[in-house]
C-alpha positions as CSV (number, residue, x, y, z in Angstrom):
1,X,10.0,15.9,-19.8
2,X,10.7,13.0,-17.9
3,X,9.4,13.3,-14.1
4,X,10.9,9.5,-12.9
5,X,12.9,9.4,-10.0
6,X,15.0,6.2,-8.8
7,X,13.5,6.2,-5.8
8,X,11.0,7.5,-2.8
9,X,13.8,9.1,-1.1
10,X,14.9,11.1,-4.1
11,X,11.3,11.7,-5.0
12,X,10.9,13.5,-1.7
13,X,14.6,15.3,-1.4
14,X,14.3,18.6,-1.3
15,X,10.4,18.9,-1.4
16,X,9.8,18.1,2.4
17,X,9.8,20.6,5.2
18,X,8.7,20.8,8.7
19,X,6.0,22.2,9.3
20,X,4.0,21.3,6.0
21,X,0.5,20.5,4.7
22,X,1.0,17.0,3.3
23,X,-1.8,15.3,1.3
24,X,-1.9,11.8,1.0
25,X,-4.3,9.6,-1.4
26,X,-5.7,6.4,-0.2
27,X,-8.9,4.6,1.5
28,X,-8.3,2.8,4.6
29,X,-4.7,1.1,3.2
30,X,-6.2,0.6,-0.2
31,X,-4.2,2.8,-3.1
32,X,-2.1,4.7,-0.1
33,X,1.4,5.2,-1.4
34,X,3.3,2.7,0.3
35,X,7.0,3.8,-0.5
36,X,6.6,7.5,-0.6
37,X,5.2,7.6,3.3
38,X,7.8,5.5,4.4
39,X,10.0,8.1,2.6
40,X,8.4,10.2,4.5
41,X,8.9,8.9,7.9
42,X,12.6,8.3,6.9
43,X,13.4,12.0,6.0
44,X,12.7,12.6,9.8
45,X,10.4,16.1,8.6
46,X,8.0,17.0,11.7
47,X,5.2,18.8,12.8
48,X,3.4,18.0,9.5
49,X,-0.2,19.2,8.7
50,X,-1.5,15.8,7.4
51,X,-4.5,15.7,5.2
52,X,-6.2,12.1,4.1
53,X,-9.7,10.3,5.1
54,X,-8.1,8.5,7.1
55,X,-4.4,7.6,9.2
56,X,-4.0,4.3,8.1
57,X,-3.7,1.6,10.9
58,X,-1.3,0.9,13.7
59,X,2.7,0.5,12.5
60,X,1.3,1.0,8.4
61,X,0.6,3.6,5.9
62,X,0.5,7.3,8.2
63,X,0.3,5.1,11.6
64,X,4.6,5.1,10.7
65,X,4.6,8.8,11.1
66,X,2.0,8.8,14.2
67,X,4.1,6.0,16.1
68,X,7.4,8.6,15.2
69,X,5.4,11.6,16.1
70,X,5.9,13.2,12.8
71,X,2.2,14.5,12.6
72,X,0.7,17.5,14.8
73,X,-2.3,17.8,13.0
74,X,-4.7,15.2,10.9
75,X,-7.5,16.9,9.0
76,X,-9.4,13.6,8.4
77,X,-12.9,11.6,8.0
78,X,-12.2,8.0,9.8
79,X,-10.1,7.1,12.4
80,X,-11.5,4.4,13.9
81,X,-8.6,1.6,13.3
82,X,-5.9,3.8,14.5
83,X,-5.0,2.9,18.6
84,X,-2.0,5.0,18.3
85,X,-4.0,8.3,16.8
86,X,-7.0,7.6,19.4
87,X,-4.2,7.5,22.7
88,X,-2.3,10.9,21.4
89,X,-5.9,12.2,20.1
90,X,-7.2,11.6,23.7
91,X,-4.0,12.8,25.2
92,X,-4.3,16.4,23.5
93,X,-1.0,15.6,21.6
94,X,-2.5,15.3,18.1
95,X,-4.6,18.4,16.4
96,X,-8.0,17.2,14.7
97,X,-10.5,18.5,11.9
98,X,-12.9,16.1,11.4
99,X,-14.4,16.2,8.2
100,X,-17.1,14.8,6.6
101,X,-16.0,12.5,4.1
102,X,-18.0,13.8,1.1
103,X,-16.7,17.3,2.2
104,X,-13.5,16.7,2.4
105,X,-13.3,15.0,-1.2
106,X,-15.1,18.5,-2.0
107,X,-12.6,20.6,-0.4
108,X,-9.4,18.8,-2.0
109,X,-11.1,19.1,-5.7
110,X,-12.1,22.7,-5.4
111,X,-8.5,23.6,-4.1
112,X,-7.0,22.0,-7.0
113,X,-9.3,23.8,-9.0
114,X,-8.8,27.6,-7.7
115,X,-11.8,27.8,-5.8
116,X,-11.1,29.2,-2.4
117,X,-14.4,28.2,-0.6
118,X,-18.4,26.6,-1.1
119,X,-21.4,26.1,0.7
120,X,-22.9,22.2,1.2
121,X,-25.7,21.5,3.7
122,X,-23.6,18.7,5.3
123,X,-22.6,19.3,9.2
124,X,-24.7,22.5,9.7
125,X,-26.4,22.3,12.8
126,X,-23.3,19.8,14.1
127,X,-19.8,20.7,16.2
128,X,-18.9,20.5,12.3
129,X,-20.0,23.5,11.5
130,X,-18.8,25.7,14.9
131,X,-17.3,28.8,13.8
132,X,-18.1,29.0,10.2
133,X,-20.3,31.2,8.0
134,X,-23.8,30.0,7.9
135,X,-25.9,31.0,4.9
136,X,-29.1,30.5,4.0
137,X,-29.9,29.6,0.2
138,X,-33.6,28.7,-0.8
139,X,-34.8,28.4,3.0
140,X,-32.1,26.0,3.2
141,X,-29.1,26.7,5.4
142,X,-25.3,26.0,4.3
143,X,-21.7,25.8,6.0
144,X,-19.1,27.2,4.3
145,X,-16.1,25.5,4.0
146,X,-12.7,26.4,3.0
147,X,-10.8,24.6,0.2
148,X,-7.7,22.6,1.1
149,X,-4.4,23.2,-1.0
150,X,-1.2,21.1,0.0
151,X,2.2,22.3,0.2
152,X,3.2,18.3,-1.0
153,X,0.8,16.0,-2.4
154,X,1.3,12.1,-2.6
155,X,-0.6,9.4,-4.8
156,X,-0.3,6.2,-5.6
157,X,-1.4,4.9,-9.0
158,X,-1.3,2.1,-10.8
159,X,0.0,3.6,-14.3
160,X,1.7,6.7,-15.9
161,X,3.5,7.4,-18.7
162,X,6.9,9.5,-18.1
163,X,5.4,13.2,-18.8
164,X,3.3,12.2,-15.3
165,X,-0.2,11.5,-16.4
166,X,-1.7,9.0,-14.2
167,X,-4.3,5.9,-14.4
168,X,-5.6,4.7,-11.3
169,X,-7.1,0.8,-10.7
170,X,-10.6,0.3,-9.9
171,X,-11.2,1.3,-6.0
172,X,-7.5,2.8,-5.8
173,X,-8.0,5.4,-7.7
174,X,-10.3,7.0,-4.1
175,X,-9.0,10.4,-3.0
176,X,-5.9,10.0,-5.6
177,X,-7.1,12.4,-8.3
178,X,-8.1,14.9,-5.9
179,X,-5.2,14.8,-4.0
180,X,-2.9,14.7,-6.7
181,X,-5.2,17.9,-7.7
182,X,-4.7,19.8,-4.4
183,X,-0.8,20.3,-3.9
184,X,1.3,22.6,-5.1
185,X,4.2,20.2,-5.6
186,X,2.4,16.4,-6.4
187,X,4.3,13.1,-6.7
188,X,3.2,10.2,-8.3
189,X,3.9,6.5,-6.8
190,X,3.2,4.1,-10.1
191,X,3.4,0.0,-10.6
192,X,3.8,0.3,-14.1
193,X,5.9,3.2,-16.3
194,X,5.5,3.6,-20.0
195,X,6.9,6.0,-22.6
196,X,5.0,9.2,-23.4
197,X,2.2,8.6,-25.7
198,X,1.8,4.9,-25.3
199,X,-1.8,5.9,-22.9
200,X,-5.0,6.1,-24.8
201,X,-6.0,9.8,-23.8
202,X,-9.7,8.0,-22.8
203,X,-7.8,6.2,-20.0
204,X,-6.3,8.8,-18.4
205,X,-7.7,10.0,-15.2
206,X,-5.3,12.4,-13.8
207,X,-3.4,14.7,-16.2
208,X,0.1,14.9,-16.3
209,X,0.2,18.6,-15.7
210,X,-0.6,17.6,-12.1
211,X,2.4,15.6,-11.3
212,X,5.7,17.0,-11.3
213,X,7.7,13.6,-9.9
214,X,7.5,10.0,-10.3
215,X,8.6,6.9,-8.0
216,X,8.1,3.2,-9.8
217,X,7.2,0.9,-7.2
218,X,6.4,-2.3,-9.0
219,X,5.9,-4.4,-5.9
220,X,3.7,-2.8,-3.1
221,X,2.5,-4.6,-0.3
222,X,-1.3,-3.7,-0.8
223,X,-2.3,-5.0,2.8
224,X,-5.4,-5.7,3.8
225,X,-7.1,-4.0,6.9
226,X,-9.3,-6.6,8.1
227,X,-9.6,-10.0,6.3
228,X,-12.9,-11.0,6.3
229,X,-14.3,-14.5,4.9
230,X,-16.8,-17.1,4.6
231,X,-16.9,-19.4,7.8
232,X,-15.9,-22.8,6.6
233,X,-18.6,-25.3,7.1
C-alpha cells in the first residue's frame, strides 16, 4: 500500500477536527514536523487538545497555532521559550498538564501499546500528583497515571519506505516513535522516500503498521532555538 500524499494539506484533509487530541513529535524545534503543523494552522481546526514536551517557540513549530489561538489545552513538560504560551497560560486562556518529561514519554508508549494506566514514583508528593490514585508498592508510594492516546498523531522522520515504516536521525528521532505509537490515525513527515523493501529491517525504528499517511518534505528548515558558540578570541 502506498501511504504518500503530495502534500501536508492533503495529508491532513479529512483527518482534522475541532476539538481533537493532537500529538506532535519533536524536542524543543529539533525533529518537530515542520510542514504538517503549518498544515495544521492552515486548516483553521480549533480548540485542539495538544500533546508534545514542549510548544515550540514564539511564531515556529506549535507557537503558529498558539499566536492563532488554535490550542485550548497543552499537555506538556517544558515551556519555558514560549512568551506567547506564558501570556495566555497566565491569562487563564490556555489549559495546562504539566508533565514530567520521563512520564509523559511513558504515558504516550503505554497508550500506543494498549495499556490504559501505570504507577512511577515520579511527582508523588508534588501538585503533580493532586487527584490521582496513590499506591503503595514495597513501602514505596506511586502515582498513577493514565496513558495518552491521540485522536491524530504527527512525526517527523528522516526516512520511510512507501508502506510507512519510519527511520528517525540521531536526536530527531525524541518523542517520534512514541507519538507515532499513540494516535489512532498517525502521519509521517519524511526527507527521504524509498520503495518498499529497499530498508534493512535492522534500521527500522518505527513500524509501518503505525503510519497510515505520508508527506515528503525534502527541505525543512531545522531551526535552531538558541545558537550558542565559542566566544571568538
Amino acid at each position: 500500500m502506498n501511504k504518500e500524499y503530495p502534500d501536508a494539506k492533503a495529508a491532513l484533509a479529512n483527518v482534522v477536527k475541532n476539538g481533537q487530541t493532537i500529538a506532535v513529535g519533536g524536542f524543543g524545534l529539533c525533529g518537530i514536523p515542520e510542514a504538517l503543523i503549518a498544515a495544521l494552522r492552515d486548516s483553521g481546526v480549533k480548540e485542539l487538545t495538544a500533546i508534545s514536551n514542549n510548544a515550540g517557540v514564539d511564531g515556529f513549530g506549535l507557537g503558529q497555532l498558539l499566536t492563532t489561538r488554535q490550542i485550548k489545552k497543552m499537555v506538556s513538560s517544558y515551556v519555558g521559550e514560549n512568551k506567547e504560551f506564558e501570556r495566555q497560560y497566565l491569562a487563564g486562556e490556555l489549559e495546562l498538564e504539566f508533565t514530567p518529561q520521563g512520564t509523559l514519554a511513558e504515558k504516550l508508549r503505554a497508550g500506543g501499546a494498549g495499556i490504559p494506566a501505570f504507577f512511577t514514583k515520579t511527582g508523588v508528593g508534588t501538585i503533580v500528583a493532586e487527584g490521582k490514585e496513590i499506591r503503595e508498592f514495597d513501602g514505596q508510594k506511586y502515582v498513577m497515571e493514565r496513558a495518552l492516546v491521540a485522536d491524530v498523531s504527527l512525526v517527523k522522520a528522516w526516512k520511510a519506505d512507501k508502506a510507512g515504516n519510519l527511520v528517525y536521525r540521531k536526536t530527531a528521532r525524541n518523542f517520534n516513535p512514541n507519538v507515532a505509537m499513540a494516535g489512532k490515525v498517525t502521519i509521517a513527515e519524511v526527507e527521504v522516500l524509498v520503495e518498499t523493501g529497499d530498508l534493512d529491517p535492522d534500521e527500522i525504528h518505527t513500524p509501518g503498521i503505525f503510519v497510515h499517511r505520508i508527506v515528503v518534505n525534502t527541505q525543512p528548515e531545522k531551526r535552531i532555538e538558541q545558537r550558542t558558540v565559542r566566544p571568538t578570541k
